[in-house]
Kinemage of the C-alpha trace (Angstrom):
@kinemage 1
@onewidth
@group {chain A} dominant
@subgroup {mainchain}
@vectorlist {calphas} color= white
{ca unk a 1} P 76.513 8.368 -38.743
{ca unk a 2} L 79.006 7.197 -35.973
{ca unk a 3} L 81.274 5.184 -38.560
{ca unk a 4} L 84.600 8.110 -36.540
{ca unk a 5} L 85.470 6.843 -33.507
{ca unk a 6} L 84.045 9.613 -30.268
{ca unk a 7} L 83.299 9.921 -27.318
{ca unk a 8} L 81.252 7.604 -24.980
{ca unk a 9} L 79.540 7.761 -22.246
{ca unk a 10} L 77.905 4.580 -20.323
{ca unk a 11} L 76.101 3.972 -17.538
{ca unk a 12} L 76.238 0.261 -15.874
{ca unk a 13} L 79.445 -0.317 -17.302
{ca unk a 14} L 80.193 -2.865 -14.462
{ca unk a 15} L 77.536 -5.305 -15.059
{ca unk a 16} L 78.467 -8.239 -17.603
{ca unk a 17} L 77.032 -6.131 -20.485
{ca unk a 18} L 78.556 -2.998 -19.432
{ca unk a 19} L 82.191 -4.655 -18.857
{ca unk a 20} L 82.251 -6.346 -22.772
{ca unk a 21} L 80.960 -3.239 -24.459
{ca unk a 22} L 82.960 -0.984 -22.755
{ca unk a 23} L 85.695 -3.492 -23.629
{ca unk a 24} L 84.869 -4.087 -26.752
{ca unk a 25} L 84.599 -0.415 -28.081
{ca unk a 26} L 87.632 1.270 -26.754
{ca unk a 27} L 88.878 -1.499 -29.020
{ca unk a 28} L 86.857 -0.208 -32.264
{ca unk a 29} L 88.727 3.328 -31.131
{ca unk a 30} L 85.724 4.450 -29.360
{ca unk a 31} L 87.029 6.841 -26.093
{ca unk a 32} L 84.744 5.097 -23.274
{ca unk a 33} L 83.782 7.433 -20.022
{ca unk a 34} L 81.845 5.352 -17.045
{ca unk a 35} L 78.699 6.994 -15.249
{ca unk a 36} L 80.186 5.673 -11.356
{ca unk a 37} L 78.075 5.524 -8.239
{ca unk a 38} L 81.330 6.591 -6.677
{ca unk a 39} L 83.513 9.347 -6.478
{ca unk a 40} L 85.318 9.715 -9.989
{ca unk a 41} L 88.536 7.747 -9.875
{ca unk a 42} L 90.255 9.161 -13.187
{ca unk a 43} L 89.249 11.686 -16.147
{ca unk a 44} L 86.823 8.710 -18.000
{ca unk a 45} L 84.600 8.202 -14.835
{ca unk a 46} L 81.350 10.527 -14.194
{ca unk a 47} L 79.506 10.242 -10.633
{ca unk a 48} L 75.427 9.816 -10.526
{ca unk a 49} L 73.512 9.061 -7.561
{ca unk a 50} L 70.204 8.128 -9.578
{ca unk a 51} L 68.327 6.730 -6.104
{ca unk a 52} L 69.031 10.725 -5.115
{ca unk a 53} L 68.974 12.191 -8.251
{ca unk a 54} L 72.285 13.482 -8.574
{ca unk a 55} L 74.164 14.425 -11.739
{ca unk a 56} L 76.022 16.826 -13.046
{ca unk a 57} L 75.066 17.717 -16.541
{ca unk a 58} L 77.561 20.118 -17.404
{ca unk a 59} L 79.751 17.052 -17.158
{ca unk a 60} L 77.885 15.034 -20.259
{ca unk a 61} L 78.700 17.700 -22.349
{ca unk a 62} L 80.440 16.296 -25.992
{ca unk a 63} L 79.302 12.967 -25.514
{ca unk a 64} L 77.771 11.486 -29.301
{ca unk a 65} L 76.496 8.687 -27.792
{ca unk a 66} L 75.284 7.285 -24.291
{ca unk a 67} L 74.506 3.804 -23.509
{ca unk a 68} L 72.169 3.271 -20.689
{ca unk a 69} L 72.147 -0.196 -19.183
{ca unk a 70} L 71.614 0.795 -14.990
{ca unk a 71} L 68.937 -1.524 -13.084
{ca unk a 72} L 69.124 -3.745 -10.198
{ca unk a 73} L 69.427 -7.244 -10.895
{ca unk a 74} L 66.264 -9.048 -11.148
{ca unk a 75} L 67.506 -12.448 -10.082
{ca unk a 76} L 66.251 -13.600 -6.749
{ca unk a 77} L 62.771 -13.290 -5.364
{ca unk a 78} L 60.280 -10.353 -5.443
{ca unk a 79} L 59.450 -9.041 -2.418
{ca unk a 80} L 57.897 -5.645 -2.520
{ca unk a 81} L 60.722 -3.953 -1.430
{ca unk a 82} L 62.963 -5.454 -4.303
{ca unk a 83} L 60.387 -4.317 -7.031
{ca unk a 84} L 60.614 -1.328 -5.958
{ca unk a 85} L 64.266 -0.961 -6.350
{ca unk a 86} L 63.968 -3.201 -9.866
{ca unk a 87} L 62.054 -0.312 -11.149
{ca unk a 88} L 62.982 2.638 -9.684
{ca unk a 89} L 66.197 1.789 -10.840
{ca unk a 90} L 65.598 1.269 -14.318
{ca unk a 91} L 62.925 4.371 -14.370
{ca unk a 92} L 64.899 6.761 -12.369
{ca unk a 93} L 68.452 6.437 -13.722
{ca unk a 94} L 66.655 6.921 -16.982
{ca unk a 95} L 64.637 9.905 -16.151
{ca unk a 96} L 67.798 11.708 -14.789
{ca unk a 97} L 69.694 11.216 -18.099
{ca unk a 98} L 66.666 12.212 -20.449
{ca unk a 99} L 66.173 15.532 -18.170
{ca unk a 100} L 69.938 16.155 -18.103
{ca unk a 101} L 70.168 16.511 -21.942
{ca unk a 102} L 67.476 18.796 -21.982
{ca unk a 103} L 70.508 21.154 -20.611
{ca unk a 104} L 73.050 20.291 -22.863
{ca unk a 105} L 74.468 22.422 -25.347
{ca unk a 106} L 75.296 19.913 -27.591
{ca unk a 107} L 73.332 17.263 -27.424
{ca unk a 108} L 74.038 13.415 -27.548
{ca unk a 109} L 73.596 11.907 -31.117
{ca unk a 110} L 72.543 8.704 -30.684
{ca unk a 111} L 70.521 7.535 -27.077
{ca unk a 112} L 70.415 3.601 -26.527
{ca unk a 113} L 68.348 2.392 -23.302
{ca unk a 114} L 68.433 -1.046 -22.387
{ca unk a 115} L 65.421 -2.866 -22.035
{ca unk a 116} L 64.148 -6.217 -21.995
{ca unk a 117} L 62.284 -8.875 -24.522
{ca unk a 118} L 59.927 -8.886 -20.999
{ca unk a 119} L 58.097 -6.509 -22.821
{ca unk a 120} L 55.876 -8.913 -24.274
{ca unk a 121} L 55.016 -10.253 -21.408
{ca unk a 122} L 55.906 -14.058 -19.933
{ca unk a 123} L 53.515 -16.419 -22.197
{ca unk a 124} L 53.453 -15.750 -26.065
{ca unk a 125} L 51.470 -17.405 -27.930
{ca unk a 126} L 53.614 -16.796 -30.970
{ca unk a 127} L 56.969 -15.380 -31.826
{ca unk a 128} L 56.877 -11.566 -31.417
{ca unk a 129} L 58.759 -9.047 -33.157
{ca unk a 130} L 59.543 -5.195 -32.693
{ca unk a 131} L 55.681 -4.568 -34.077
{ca unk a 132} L 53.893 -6.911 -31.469
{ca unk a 133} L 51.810 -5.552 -28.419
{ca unk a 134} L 52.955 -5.359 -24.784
{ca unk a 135} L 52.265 -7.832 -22.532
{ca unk a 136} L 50.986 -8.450 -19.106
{ca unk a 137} L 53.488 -9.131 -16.201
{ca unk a 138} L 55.516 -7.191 -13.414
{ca unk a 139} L 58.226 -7.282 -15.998
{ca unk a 140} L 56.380 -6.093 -19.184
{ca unk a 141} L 55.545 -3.221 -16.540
{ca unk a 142} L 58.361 -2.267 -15.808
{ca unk a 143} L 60.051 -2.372 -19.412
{ca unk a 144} L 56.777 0.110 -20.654
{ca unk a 145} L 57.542 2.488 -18.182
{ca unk a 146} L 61.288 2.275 -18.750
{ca unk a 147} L 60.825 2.804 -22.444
{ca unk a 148} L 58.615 5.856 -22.110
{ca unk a 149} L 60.727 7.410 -20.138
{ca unk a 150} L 63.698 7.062 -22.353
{ca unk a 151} L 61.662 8.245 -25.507
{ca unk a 152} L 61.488 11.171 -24.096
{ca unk a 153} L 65.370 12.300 -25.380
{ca unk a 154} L 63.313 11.649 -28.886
{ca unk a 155} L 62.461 15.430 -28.074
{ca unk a 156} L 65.327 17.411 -28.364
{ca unk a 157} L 66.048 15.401 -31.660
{ca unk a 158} L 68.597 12.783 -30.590
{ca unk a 159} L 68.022 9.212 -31.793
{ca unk a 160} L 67.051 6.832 -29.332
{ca unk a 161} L 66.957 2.940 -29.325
{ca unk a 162} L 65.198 0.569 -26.918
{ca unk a 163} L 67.395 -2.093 -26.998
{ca unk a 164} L 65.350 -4.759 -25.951
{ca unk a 165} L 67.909 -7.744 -24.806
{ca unk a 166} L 66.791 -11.429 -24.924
{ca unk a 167} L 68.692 -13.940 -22.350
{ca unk a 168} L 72.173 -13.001 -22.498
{ca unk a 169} L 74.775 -16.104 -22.138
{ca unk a 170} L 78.411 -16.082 -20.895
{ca unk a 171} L 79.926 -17.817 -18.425
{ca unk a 172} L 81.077 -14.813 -16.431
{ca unk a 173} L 77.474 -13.619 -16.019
{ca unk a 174} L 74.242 -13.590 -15.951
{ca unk a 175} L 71.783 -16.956 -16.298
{ca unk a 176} L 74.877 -19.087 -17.262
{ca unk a 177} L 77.350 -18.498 -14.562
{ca unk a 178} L 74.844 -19.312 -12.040
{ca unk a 179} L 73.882 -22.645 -13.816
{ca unk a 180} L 77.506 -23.999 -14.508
{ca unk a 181} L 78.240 -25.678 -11.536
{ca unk a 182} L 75.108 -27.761 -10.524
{ca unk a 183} L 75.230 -28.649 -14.871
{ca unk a 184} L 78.956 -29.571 -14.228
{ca unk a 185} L 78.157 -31.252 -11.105
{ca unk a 186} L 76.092 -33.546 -13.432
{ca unk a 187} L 73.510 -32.172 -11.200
{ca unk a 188} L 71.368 -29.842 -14.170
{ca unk a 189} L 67.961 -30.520 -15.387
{ca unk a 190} L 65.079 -29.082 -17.551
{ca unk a 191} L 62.835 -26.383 -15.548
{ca unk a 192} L 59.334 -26.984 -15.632
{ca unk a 193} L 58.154 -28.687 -18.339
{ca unk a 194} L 60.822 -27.844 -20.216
{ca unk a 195} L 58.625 -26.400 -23.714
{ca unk a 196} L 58.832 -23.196 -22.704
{ca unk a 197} L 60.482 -21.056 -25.124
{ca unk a 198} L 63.688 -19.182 -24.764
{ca unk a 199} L 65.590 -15.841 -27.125
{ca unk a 200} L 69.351 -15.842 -26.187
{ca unk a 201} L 72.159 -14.570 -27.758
{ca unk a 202} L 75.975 -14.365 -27.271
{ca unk a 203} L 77.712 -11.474 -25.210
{ca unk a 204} L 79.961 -11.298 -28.668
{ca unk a 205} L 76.924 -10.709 -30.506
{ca unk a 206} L 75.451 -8.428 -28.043
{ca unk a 207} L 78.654 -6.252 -28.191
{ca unk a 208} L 78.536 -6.035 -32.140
{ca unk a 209} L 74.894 -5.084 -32.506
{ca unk a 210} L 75.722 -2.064 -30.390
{ca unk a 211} L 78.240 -0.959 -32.866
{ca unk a 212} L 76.432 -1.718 -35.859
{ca unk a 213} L 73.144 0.532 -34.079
{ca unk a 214} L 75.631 3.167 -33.632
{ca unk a 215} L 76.631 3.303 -37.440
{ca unk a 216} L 73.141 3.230 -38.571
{ca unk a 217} L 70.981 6.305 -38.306
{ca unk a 218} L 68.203 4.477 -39.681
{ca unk a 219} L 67.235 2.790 -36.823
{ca unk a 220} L 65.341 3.967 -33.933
{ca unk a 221} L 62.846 2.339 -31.658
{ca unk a 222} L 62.745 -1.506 -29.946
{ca unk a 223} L 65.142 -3.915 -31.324
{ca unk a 224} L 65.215 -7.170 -30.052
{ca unk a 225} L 68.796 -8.460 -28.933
{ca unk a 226} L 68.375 -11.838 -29.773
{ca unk a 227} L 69.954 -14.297 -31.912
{ca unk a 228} L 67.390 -15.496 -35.132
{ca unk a 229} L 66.930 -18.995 -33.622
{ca unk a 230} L 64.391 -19.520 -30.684
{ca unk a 231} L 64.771 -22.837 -28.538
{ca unk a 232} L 62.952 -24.380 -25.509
{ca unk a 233} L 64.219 -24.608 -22.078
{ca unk a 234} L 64.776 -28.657 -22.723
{ca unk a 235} L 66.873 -28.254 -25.905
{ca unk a 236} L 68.921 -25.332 -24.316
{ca unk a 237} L 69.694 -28.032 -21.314
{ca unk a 238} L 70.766 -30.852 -24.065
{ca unk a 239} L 72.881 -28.212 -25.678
{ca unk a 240} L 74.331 -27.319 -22.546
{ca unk a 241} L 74.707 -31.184 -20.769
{ca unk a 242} L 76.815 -31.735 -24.643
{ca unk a 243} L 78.820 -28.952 -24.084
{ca unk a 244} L 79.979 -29.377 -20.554
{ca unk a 245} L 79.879 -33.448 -21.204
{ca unk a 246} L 77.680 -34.204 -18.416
{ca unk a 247} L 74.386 -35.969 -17.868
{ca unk a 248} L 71.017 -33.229 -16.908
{ca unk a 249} L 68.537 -36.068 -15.776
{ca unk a 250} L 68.082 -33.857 -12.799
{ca unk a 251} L 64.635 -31.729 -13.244
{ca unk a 252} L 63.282 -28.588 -11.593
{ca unk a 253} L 59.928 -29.041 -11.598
{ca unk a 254} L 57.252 -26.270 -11.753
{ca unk a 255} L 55.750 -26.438 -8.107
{ca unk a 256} L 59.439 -26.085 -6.931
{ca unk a 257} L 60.217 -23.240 -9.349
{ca unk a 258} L 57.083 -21.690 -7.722
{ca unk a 259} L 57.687 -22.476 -4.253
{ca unk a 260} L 61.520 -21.403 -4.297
{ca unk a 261} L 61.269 -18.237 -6.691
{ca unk a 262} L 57.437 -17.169 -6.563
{ca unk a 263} L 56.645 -14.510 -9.470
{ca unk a 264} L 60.339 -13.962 -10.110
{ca unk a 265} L 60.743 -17.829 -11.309
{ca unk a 266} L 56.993 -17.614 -13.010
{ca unk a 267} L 58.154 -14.737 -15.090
{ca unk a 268} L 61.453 -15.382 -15.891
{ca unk a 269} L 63.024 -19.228 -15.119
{ca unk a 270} L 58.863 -20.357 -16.761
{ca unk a 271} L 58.558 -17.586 -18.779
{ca unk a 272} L 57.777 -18.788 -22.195
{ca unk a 273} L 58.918 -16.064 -25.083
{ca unk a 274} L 59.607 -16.024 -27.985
{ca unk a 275} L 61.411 -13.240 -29.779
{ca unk a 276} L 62.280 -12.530 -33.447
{ca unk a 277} L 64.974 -9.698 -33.950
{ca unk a 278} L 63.540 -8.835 -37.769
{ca unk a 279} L 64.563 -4.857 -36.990
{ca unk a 280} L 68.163 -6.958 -37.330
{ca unk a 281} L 67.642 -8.515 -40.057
{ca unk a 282} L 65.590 -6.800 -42.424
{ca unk a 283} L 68.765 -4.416 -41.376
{ca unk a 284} L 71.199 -6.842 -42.811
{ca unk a 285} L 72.809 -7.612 -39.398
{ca unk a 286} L 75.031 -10.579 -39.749
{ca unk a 287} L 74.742 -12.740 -36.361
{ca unk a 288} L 78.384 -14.628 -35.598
{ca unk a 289} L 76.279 -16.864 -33.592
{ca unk a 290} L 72.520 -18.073 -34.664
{ca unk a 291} L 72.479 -21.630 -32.926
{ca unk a 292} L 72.241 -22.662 -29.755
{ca unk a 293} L 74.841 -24.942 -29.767
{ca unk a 294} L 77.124 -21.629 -31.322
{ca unk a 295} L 75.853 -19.674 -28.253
{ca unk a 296} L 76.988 -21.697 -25.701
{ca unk a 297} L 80.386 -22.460 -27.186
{ca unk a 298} L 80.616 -18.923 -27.078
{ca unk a 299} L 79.991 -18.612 -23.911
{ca unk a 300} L 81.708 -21.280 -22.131
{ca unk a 301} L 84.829 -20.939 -24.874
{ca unk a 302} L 85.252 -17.376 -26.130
{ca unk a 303} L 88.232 -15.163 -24.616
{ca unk a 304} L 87.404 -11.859 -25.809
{ca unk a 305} L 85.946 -10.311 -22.779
């Protein structure tokens, strides 16, 4: 159990998930150290270099937890070349932490890895929880190899969690930020045909099932970051158009998704999932937000990151 306040170490800590929960726990009395691509600026930063495989391991020494969220941002289109760096960047950050505890004298306690509800691929049939297969996809590729590679710290005994985030909303961030202003403009629209199903879930509520994994030994494995409710892409856009008090009459249609985005907009602005976060629940997790119309308040309205 984590239920003292220690020492923390996170990777990503700059990216909209990284910035809240780093945030977020210093305030629970956590002390928060950054893994930094540059060269340390104070006593709570660590440099990497995962593209060259550089870390210093005597310097993750003490740490009871670490937090990995590291990977290149996924949003624009594929080529080849951006793939590459979408998974090597996930897989090789990963693979440097896992083989640097292997050196450690005192190991972490507790290992969360972020990962994706990608896993099960971009068309579901059905709502999937922690138990159902992979899936097929680019994506659901990359999120099996990432996963493998951080079960290895299972190993040397140290818990590890896949935390396997849904679509995370705020308006600093992410999905969100990059659909305010056309939505605003009055200028927003359903994408595709609009059924497809969608798993969000509040930063707030991102932040707070971190803490509550931290405190509960019990858990190890996947567990889907998502709030209980699932919604389609056209009642997200309603939600949002009532929020923001503007029309969305204005559509992105498939062919355009496809012609603009290729596979990125196929398996992500299409993608039709459906997650169920039961490791949550059966786990007693209390979700601030479980609606969509909760969500998005939340994330145009909340001030706590």
């Amino acid at each position: 159990m984590l239920n003292d306040p220690g020492k923390i170490l996170i990777s990503g800590s700059s990216g909209l998930i990284g910035q809240a929960l780093s945030k977020g726990l210093e305030k629970s009395g956590y002390a928060v150290y950054r893994l930094v691509r540059r060269p340390a600026e104070d006593n709570r930063s660590i440099f990497w270099d995962p593209a060259k495989g550089e870390l210093d391991s005597a310097g993750l020494e003490g740490f009871q937890t670490v937090i990995n969220l590291a990977g290149e941002n996924i949003a624009s289109r594929w080529t080849e070349n951006k793939k590459k760096r979408i998974r090597d960047s996930r897989i090789k950050s990963t693979g440097l932490l896992v083989n640097a505890f292997q050196e450690l004298k005192q190991k972490p306690v507790v290992f969360l890895s972020a990962s994706g509800i990608n896993y099960y691929g971009y068309s579901t049939p059905e709502p999937r929880n922690e138990n159902a297969p992979a899936g097929s996809g680019f994506l659901a590729e990359v999120v099996r190899e990432w996963e493998r590679e951080a079960a290895g710290a299972e190993q040397y005994g140290i818990r590890t969690v896949f935390l396997r985030f849904g679509v995370v909303l705020d308006k600093n961030g992410g999905a969100l930020r990059k659909m305010l202003l056309p939505f605003k403009l009055g200028l927003g629209g359903v994408i595709g045909k609009g059924n497809q199903r969608m798993s969000c879930i509040s930063l707030l509520d991102v932040v707070r099932i971190v803490e509550f994994l931290l405190n509960r030994d019990d858990i190890s494995g996947p567990v889907n970051c998502c709030a209980p409710c699932v919604v389609t892409n056209r009642e997200f856009t309603s939600a949002l158009a009532r929020a923001l008090k503007r029309p969305a009459v204005f559509p992105l249609p498939t062919v355009v998704v496809r012609l603009l985005f290729g596979q990125m907009g196929e398996e992500t602005l299409l993608a039709d999932v459906a997650a169920v976060p039961q490791k949550l629940l059966d786990a007693g997790f209390e979700f601030k937000h479980k609606d969509i119309e909760e969500i998005i308040r939340s994330a145009l309205f909340n001030q706590d990151f």
